[in-house]
VOPAGU-2260 file (C-alpha; in pm, 1 decimal, decimal comma):
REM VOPAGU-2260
SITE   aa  ch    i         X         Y         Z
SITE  UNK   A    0    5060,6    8721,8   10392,9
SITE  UNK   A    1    5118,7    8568,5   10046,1
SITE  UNK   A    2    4996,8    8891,9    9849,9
SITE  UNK   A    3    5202,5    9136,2   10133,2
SITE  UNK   A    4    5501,6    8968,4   10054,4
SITE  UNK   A    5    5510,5    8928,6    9676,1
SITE  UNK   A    6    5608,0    9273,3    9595,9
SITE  UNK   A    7    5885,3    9238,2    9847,0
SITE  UNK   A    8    6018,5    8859,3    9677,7
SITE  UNK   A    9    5961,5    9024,4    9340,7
SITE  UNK   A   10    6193,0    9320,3    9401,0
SITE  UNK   A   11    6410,0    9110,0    9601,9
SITE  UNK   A   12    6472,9    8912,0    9291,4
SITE  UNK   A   13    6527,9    9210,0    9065,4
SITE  UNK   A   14    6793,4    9359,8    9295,5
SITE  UNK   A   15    6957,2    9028,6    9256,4
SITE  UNK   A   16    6904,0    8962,3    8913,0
SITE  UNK   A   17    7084,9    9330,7    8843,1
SITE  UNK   A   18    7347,1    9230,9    9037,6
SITE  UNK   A   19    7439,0    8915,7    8907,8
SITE  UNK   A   20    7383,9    9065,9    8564,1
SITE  UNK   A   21    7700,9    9332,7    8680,0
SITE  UNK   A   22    7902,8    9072,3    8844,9
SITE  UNK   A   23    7848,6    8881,9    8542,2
SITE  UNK   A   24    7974,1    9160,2    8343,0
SITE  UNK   A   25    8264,4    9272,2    8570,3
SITE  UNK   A   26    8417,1    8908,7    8610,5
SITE  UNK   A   27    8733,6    8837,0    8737,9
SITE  UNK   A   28    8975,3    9096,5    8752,9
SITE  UNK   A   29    9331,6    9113,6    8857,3
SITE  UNK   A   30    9464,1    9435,0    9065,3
SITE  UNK   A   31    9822,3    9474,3    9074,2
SITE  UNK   A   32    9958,8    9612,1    9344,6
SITE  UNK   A   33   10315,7    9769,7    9348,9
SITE  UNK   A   34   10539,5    9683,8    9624,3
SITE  UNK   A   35   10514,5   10035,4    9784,7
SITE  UNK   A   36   10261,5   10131,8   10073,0
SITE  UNK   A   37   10026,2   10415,2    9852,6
SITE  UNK   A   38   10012,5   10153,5    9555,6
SITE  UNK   A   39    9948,5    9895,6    9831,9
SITE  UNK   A   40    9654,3   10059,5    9985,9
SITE  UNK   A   41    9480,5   10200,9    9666,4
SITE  UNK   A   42    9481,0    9832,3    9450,9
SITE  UNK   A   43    9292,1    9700,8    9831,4
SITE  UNK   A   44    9026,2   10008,4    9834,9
SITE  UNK   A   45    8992,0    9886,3    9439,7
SITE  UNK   A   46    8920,6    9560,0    9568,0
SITE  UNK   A   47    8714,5    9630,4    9785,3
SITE  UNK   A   48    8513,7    9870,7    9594,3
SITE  UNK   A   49    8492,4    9636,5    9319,6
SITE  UNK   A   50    8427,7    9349,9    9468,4
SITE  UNK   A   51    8137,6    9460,8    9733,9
SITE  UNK   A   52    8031,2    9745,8    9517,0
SITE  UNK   A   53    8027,4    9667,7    9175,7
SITE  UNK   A   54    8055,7    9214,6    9188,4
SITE  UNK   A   55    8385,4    9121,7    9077,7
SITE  UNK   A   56    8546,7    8848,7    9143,0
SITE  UNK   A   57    8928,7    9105,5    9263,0
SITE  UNK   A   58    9216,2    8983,2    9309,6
SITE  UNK   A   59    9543,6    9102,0    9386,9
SITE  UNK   A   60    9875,5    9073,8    9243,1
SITE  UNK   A   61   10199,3    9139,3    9373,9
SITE  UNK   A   62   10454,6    9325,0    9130,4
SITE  UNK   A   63   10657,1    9609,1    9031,8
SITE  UNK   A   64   10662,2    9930,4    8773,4
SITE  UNK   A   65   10842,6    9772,0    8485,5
SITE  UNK   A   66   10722,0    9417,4    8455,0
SITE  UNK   A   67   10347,1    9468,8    8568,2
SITE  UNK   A   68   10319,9    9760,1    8236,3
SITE  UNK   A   69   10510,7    9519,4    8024,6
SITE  UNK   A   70   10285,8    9272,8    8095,1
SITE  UNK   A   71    9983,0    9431,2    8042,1
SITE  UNK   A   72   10096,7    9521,8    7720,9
SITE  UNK   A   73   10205,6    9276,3    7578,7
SITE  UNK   A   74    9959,0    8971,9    7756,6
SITE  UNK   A   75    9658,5    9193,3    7898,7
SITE  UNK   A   76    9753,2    9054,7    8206,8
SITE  UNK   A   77    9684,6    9195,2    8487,3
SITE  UNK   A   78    9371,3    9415,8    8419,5
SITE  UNK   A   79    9426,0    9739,3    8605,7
SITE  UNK   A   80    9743,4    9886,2    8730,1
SITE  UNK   A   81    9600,0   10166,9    9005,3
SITE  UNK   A   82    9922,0   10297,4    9128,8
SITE  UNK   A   83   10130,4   10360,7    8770,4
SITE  UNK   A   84   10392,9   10583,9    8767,4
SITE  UNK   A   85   10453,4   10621,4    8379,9
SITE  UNK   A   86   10732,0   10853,8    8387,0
SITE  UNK   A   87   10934,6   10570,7    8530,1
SITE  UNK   A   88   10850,9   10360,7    8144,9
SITE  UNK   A   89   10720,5   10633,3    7909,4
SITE  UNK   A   90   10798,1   10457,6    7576,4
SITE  UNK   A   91   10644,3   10112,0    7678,3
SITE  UNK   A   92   10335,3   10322,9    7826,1
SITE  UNK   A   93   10286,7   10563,8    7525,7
SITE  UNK   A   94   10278,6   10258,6    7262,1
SITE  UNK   A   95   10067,8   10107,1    7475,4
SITE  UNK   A   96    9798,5   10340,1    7478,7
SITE  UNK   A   97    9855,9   10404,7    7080,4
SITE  UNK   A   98    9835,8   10065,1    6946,4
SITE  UNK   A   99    9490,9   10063,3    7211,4
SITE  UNK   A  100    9657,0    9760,3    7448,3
SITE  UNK   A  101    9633,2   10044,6    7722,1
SITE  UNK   A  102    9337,2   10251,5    7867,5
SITE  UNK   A  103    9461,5   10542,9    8128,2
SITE  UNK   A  104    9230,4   10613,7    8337,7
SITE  UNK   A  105    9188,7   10883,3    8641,4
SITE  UNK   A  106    9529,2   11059,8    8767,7
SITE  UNK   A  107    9553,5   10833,1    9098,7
SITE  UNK   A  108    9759,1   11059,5    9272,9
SITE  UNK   A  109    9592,5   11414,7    9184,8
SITE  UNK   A  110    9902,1   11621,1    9260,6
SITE  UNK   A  111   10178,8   11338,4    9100,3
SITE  UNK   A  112   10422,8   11255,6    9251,0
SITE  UNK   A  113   10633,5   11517,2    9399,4
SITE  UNK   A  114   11051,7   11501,0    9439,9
SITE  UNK   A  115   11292,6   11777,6    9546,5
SITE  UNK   A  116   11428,5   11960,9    9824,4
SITE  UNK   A  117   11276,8   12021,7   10156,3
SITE  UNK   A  118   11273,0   12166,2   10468,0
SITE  UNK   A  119   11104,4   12161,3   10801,1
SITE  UNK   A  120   10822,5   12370,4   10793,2
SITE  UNK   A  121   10915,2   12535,1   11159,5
SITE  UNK   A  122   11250,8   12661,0   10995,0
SITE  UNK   A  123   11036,7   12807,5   10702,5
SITE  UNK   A  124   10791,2   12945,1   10894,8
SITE  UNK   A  125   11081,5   13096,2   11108,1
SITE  UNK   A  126   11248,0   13210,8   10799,9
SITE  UNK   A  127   11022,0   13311,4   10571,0
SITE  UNK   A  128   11280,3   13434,5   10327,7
SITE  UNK   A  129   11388,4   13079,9   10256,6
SITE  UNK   A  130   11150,9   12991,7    9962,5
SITE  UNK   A  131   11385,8   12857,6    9725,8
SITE  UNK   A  132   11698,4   12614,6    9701,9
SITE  UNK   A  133   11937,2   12916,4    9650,5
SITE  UNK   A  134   11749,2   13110,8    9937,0
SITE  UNK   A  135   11844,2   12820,2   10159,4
SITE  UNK   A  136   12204,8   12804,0   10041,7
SITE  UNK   A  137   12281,4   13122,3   10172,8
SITE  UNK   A  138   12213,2   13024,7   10547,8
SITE  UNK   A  139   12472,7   12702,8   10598,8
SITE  UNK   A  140   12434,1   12784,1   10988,0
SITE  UNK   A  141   12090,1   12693,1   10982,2
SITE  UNK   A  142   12161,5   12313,7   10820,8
SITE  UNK   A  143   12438,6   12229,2   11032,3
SITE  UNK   A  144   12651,0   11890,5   10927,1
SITE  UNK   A  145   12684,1   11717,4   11249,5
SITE  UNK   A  146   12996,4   11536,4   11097,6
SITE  UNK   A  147   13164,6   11898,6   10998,3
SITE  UNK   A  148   13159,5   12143,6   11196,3
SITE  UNK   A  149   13099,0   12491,7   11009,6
SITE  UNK   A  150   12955,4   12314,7   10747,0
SITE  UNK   A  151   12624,3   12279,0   10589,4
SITE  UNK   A  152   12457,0   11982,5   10530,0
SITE  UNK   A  153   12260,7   11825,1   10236,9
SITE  UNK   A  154   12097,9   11524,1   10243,9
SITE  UNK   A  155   12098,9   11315,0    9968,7
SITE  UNK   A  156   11905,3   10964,1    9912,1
SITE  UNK   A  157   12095,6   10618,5    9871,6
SITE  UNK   A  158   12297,6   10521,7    9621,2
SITE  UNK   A  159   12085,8   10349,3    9345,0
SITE  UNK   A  160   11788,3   10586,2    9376,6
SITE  UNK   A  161   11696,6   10812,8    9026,6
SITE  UNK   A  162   11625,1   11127,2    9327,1
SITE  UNK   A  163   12007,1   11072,0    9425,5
SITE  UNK   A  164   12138,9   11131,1    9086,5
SITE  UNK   A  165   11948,4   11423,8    9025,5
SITE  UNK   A  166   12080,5   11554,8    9434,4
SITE  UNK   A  167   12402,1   11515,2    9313,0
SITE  UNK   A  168   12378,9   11723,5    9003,9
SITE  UNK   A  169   12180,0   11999,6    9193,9
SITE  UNK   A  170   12438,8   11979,4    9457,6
SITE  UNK   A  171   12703,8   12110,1    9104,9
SITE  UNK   A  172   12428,9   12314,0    8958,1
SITE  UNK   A  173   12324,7   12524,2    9230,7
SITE  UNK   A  174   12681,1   12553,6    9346,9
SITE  UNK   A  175   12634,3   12400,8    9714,9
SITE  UNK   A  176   12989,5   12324,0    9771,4
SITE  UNK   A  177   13088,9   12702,4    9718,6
SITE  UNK   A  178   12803,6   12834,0    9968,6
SITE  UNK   A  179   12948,3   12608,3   10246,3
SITE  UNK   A  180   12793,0   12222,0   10194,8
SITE  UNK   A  181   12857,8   11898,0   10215,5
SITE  UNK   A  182   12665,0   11627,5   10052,9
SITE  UNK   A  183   12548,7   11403,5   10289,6
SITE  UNK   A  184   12453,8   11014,4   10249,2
SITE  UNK   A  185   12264,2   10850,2   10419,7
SITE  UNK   A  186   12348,5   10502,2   10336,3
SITE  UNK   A  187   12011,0   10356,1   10312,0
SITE  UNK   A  188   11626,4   10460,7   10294,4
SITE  UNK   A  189   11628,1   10419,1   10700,4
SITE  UNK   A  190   11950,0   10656,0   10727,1
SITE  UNK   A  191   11784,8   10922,2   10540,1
SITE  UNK   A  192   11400,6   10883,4   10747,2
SITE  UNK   A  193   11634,4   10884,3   11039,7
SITE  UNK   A  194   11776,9   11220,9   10972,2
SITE  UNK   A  195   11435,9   11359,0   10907,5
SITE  UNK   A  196   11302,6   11218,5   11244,4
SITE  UNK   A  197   11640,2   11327,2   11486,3
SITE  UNK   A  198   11590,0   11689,5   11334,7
SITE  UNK   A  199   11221,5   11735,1   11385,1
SITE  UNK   A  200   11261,1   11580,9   11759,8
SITE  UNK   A  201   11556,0   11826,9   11850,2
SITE  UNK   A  202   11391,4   12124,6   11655,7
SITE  UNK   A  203   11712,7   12134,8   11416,9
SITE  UNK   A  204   11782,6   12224,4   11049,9
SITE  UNK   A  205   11717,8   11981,6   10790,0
SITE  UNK   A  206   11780,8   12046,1   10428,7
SITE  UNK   A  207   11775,7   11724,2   10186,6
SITE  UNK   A  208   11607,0   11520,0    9952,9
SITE  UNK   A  209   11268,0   11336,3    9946,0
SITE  UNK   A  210   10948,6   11306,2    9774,0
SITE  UNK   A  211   10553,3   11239,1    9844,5
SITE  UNK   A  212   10328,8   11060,0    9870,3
SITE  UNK   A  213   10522,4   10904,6   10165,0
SITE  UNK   A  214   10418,4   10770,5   10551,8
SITE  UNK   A  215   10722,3   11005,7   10671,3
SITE  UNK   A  216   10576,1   11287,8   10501,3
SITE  UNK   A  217   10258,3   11238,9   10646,7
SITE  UNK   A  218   10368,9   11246,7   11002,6
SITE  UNK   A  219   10639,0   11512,6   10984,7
SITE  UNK   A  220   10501,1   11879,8   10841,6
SITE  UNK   A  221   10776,6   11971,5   10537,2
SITE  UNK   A  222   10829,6   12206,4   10243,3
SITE  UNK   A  223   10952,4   12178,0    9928,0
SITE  UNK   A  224   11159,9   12458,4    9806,4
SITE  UNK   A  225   11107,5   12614,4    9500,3
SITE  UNK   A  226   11357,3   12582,3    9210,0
SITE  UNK   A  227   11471,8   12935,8    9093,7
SITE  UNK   A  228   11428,1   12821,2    8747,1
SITE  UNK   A  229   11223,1   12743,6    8444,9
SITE  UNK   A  230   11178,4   12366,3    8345,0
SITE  UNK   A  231   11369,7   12271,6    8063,4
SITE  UNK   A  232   11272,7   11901,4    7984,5
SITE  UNK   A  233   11543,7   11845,1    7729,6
SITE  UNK   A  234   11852,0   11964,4    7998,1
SITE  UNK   A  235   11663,8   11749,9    8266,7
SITE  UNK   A  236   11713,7   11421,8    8011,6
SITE  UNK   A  237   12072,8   11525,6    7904,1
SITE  UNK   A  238   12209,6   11649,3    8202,2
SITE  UNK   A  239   12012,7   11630,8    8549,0
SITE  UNK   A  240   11933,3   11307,6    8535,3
SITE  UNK   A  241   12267,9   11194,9    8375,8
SITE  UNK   A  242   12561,5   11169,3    8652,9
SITE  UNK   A  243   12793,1   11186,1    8368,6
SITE  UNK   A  244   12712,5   11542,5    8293,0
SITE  UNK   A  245   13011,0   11786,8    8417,3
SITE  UNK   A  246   12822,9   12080,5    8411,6
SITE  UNK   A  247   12462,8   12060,1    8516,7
SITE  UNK   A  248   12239,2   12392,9    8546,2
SITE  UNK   A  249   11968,5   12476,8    8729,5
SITE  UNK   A  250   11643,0   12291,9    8655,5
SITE  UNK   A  251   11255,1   12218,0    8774,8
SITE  UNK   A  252   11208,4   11910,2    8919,7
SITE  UNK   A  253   10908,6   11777,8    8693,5
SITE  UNK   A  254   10602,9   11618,4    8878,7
SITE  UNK   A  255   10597,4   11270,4    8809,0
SITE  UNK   A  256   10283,8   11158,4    8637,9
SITE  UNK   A  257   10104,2   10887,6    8818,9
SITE  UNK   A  258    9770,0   10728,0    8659,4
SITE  UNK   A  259    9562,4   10434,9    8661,7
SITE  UNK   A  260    9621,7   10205,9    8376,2
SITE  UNK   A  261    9340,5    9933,0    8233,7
SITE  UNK   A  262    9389,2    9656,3    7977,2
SITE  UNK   A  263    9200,1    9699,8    7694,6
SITE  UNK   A  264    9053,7    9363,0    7710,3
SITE  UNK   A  265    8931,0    9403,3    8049,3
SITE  UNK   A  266    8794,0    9753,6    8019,4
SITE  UNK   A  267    8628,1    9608,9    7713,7
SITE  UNK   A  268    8423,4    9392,7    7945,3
SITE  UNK   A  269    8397,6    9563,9    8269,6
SITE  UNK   A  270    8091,8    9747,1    8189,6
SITE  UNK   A  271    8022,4   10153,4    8170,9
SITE  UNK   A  272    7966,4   10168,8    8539,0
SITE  UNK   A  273    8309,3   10021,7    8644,0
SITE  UNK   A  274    8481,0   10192,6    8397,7
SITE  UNK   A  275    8306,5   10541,4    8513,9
SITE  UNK   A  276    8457,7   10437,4    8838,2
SITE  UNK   A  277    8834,4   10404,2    8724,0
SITE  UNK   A  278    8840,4   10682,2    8554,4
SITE  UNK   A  279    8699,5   10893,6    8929,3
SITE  UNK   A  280    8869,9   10739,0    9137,0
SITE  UNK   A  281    9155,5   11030,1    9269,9
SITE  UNK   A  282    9301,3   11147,4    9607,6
SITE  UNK   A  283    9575,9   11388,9    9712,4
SITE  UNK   A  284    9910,6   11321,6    9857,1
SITE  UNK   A  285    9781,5   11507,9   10211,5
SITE  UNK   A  286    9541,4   11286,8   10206,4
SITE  UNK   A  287    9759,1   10927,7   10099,1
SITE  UNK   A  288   10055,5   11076,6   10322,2
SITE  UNK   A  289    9768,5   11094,2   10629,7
SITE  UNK   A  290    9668,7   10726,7   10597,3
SITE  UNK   A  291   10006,8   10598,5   10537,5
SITE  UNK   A  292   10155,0   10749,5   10846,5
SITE  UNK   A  293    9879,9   10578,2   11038,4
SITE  UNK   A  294    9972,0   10224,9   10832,4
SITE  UNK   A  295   10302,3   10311,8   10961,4
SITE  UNK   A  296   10222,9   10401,3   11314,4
SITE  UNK   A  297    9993,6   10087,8   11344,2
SITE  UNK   A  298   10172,3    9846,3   11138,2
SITE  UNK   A  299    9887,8    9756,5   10900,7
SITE  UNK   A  300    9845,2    9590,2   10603,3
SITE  UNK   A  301    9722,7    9722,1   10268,9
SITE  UNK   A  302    9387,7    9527,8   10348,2
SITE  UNK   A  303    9364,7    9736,3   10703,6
SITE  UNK   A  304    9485,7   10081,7   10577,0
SITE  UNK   A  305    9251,6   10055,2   10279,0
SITE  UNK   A  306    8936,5    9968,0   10559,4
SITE  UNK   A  307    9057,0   10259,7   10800,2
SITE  UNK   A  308    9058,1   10516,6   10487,7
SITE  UNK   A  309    8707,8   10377,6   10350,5
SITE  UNK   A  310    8555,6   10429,3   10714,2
SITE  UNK   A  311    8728,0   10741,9   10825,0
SITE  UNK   A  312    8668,3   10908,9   10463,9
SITE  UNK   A  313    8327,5   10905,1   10291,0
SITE  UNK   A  314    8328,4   11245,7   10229,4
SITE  UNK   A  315    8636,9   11169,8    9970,5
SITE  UNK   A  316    8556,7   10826,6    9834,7
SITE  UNK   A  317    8169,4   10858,5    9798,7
SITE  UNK   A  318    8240,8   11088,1    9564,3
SITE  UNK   A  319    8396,1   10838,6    9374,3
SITE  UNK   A  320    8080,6   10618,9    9282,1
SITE  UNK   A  321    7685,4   10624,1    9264,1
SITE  UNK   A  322    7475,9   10623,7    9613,3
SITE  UNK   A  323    7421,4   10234,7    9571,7
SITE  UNK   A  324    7732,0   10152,2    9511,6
SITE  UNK   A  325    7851,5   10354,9    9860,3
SITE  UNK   A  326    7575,1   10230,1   10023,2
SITE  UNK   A  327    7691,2    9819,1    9903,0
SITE  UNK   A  328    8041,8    9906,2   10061,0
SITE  UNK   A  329    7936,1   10055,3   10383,4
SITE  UNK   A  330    7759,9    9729,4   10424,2
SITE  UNK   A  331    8026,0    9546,9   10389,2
SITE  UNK   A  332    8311,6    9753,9   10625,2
């Protein structure tokens, strides 16, 4: 019996040794996790990938946009940012990266993230003329205001919100007012999911603003409506974006940019294999609009919604990372 199982000890002890040896590299490690449900859910799958997969020692970090970047520029601290929208800071993340206090790694959200004008896709697939904002303009009857009769409506966001400037100025540019709207808001974030959620159960019109990756968006079926017009980045900073402007034009809403940012002293240390991993790791908005409408649905936590994605979805996240790491975070779900 002693012979028969020395091979098995010996192996045994290899397997560990390698993965101490990892752990050892990969350390502790700090996730930070924005205080929005996608950014939420993807800094617990890094967790948990990291931690049963590759032997860190994760752990998560509550903050937002502005001060986590900061932060890791100027302390190191914390290591990886999963969820970073760096349109929102582009100076502070572009100096970053050039004075190397900054690694980006993979596009977390494949498609960006997506702002604009939408409808519900039974009206567009009922009207399949209406594939732009000025296609929809010319059918006020089909967005009804309940609040003015005749009118159309438009549904802006809440007052505060970057996406309700920009509504505003489209509202001038695209000359709404003339064709027969109002500009509707909402009052809050709840006013405007509320509007979405009374049309789609009566079957009514619904023209306004909103953006994805987003829980509402995965449990209501929308389209965004095309723009009529080329982007021009330098009238989007001077005058769409600027509620000061008196006479905005027609513009492409740009996809935000949304990445997965590393401290250079961390990736330094990580290792090739964790790295490899940061710079994979990717989904769509279909596919983070899906699992956050179920978060929604079944109020879970970022923990739970990261366990339901990594059970229901091998096919995506096995992709992300060698056969023995997948096979180290089966075991552990």
């Amino acid at each position: 019996m002693k012979k028969l199982l020395a091979p098995t000890v010996i192996a045994s002890a290899a397997l560990l040794g390698a993965s101490a040896s990892l752990a050892a590299e990969c350390g502790q490690v700090t996730i930070a996790s924005m205080n929005w449900q996608s950014a939420e859910v993807l800094s617990n799958i890094d967790k948990l990938i990291l931690s049963e997969g590759y032997g860190c020692d994760a752990e998560i970090i509550i903050g937002d946009t502005v001060p986590i970047i900061t932060s890791m520029v100027e302390k190191g601290q914390p290591d990886i940012a999963p969820e970073g929208w760096v349109d929102l800071l582009p100076e502070v993340v572009e100096n970053g990266l050039k004075e190397g206090k900054l690694i980006q790694g993979a596009a977390a959200l494949k498609d960006g993230g997506v702002q604009g004008w939408w409808i519900p896709k039974y009206l567009a697939d009922a009207n399949p003329e209406i594939k732009t904002i000025a296609d929809a303009l010319k059918h006020p009857e089909l967005f009804p205001d309940p609040e003015n009769p005749g009118k159309g409506a438009i549904f802006n966001g809440p007052q505060g919100w970057g996406g309700t400037v920009v509504t505003t100025q489209f509202y001038k540019a695209y000359g709404a007012e003339a064709a027969g709207f109002t500009l509707v808001d909402p009052g809050s974030a709840a006013g405007l999911d509320g509007s979405i959620a009374r049309a789609y159960e009566q079957k009514q019109g619904w023209l306004g603003y909103y953006w994805e990756p987003t829980a509402l968006m995965g449990k209501y079926d929308m389209v965004r409506l095309g723009f009529g017009a080329e982007a021009d980045p330098e009238a989007w900073q001077a005058c769409n974006t600027n509620a000061d402007c008196p006479d905005p034009k027609p513009n492409a809403w740009p996809t935000d940019r949304v990445v997965t940012l590393v401290a250079t002293p961390f990736a330094e240390r990580a290792g090739e294999d964790v790295m490899t991993y940061l710079n994979t790791r990717a989904w769509d908005n279909a596919t983070v609009n899906k699992l956050m409408a179920w978060m929604t649905d079944n109020q879970a936590t970022g923990e739970e919604g990261a366990r339901q994605f990594l059970q229901e979805n091998e096919q995506i996240w096995t992709q992300w990372v060698p056969a023995e790491v997948a096979e180290k975070v089966k075991s552990a779900l």
